[in-house]
C-alpha positions in Angstrom: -12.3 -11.0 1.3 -12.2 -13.4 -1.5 -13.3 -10.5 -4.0 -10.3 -9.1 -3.5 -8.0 -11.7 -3.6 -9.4 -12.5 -6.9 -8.8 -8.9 -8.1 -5.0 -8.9 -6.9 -4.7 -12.2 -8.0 -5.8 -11.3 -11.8 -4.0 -7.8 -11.3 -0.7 -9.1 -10.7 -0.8 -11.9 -13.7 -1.7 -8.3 -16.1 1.5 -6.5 -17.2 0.6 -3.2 -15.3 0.8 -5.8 -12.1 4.7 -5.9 -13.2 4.8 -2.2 -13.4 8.3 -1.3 -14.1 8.9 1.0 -11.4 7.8 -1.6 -8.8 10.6 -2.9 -6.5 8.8 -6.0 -6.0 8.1 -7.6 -9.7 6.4 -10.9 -8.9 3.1 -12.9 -10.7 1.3 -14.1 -8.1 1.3 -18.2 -8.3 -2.0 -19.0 -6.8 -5.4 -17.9 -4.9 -4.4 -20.3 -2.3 -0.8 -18.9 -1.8 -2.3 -15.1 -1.4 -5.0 -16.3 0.8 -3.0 -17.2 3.5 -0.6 -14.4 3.2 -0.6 -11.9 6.0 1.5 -8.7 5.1 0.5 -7.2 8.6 0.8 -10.3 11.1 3.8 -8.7 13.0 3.7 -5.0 11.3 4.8 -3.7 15.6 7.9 -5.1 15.1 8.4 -4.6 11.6 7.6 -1.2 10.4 9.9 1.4 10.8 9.4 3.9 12.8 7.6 6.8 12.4 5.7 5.0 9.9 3.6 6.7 6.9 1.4 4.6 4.8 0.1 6.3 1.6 -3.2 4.5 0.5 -5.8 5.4 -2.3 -9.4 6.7 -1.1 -10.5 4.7 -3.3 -9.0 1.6 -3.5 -9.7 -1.7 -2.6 -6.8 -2.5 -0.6 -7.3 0.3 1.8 -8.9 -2.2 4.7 -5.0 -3.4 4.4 -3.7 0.1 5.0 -6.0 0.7 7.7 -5.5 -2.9 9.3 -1.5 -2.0 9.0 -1.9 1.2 11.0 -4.1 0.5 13.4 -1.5 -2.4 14.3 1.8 -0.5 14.1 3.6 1.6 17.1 3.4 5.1 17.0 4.3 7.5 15.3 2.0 6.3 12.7 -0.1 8.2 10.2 -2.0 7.0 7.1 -2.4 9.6 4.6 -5.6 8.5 2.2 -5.7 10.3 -1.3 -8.5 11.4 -2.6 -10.1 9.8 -5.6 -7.0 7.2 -6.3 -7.5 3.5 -6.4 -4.1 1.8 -5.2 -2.9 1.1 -8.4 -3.0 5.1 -9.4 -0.1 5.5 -7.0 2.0 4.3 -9.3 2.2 6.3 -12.0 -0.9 9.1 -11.7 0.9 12.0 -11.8 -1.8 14.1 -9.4 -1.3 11.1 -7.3 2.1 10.5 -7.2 2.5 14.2 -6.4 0.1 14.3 -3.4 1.9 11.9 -2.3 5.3 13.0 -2.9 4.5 15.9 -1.2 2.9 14.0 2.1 6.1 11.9 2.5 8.2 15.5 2.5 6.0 16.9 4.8 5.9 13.5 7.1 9.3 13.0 7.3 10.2 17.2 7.8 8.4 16.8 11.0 9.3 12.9 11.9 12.8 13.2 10.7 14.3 16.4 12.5 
């Protein structure tokens, strides 16, 4: 949807896009480069297994999550948290804890 690639586009090119405790600090060069950028193309033979995507309720990026999971080998779960946008999962504190505590409880039960 071009709406959002114009919203991750100007994110990215803000400082909070080059958060400092994101692993991947990058400015995105151009609409054109993000459009044809498919994250998920082969995510069945790329994501690890069991896989746990962590997605804001309210963001606009969740089609992405959703698109992700519905495409990855099992186990799978996406765990959606309530009232965050995707941005909020940086550095929310309510956020980052709900989802601090999903990954624990994910991986107790993935990971024996």
């Amino acid at each position: 949807p071009q709406r959002l690639l114009r919203e991750a586009y100007d994110y990215y090119r803000t400082p909070r896009g080059r958060h400092p405790n994101a692993e991947n600090r990058f400015v995105v060069s151009g609409l054109d480069a993000l459009a044809g950028f498919d994250a998920f193309s082969r995510i069945d033979m790329l994501a690890p297994r069991p896989l746990l995507m962590i997605a804001g309720a309210d963001a606009d990026t969740r089609y992405f999550s959703e698109q992700a999971i519905a495409s990855a080998a099992e186990p799978k779960e996406l765990c959606l948290i309530a009232w965050a946008s995707h941005f909020d999962l940086y550095d929310r504190e309510p956020c980052v804890a709900a989802a601090t505590a999903k990954l624990k409880a994910f991986f107790d039960r993935n990971l024996p």
